[in-house]
C-alpha positions, 0 to 999 in steps of 0.5 A, a space after each residue: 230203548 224203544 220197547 214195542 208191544 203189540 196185540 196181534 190179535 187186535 190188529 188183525 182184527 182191525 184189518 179189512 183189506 184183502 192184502 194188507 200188511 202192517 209192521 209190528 216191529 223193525 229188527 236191526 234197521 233191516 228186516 220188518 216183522 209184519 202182520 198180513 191178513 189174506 183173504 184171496 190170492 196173491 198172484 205168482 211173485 218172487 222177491 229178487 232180493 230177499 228171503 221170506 218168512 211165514 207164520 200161520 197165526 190163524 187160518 190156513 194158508 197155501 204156498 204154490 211153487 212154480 215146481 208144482 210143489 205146494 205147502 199148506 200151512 196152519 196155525 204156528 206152521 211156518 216156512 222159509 222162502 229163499 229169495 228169488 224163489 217163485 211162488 203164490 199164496 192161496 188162503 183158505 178163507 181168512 189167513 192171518 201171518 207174520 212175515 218176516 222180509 229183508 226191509 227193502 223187499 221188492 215184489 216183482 209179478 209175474 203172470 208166467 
């Protein structure tokens, strides 16, 4: 048994790129569970194959839908997003949150 411990607070600490993420964990071979560190957008994408899952750990976080619909999310909020579903994220400052995604999650940009 491979167990896995992780300080999220370090890692994200650690993370000075604008976009990056990093894999805390694999769940049965097939989904990652990833810290991202946000500090500007993320232009409008879907992910044709799988569904998405955010958690706020700091900050706040704005997900825009192609409907004109949007979530601002804070610590310990999260939201689902069905894959294939267009959207775009805008941090308030510095946003750090878990994503939760199918392990071959594809990214396609679009600039619609």
């Amino acid at each position: 048994m491979d167990i896995s411990f992780s300080q999220l607070d370090k890692i994200s600490s650690e993370i000075k790129e604008h976009h990056k993420h990093v894999q805390i964990a694999l769940l049965n071979d097939k989904y990652h569970v990833k810290i991202a560190v946000n500090d500007e957008l993320y232009p409008w994408h879907i992910h044709p194959n799988s569904d998405e899952i955010l958690i706020v750990l700091e900050g706040k976080i704005r997900v825009e839908f192609e409907d004109e619909i949007s979530h601002t999310l804070e610590v310990h909020d999260s939201l689902y997003i069905p894959k294939g579903t267009r959207h775009q994220t805008l941090p308030i400052g510095r946003a750090v949150n878990l994503v939760i995604e199918d392990i071959d999650t594809e990214t396609v940009f679009d600039e619609k």
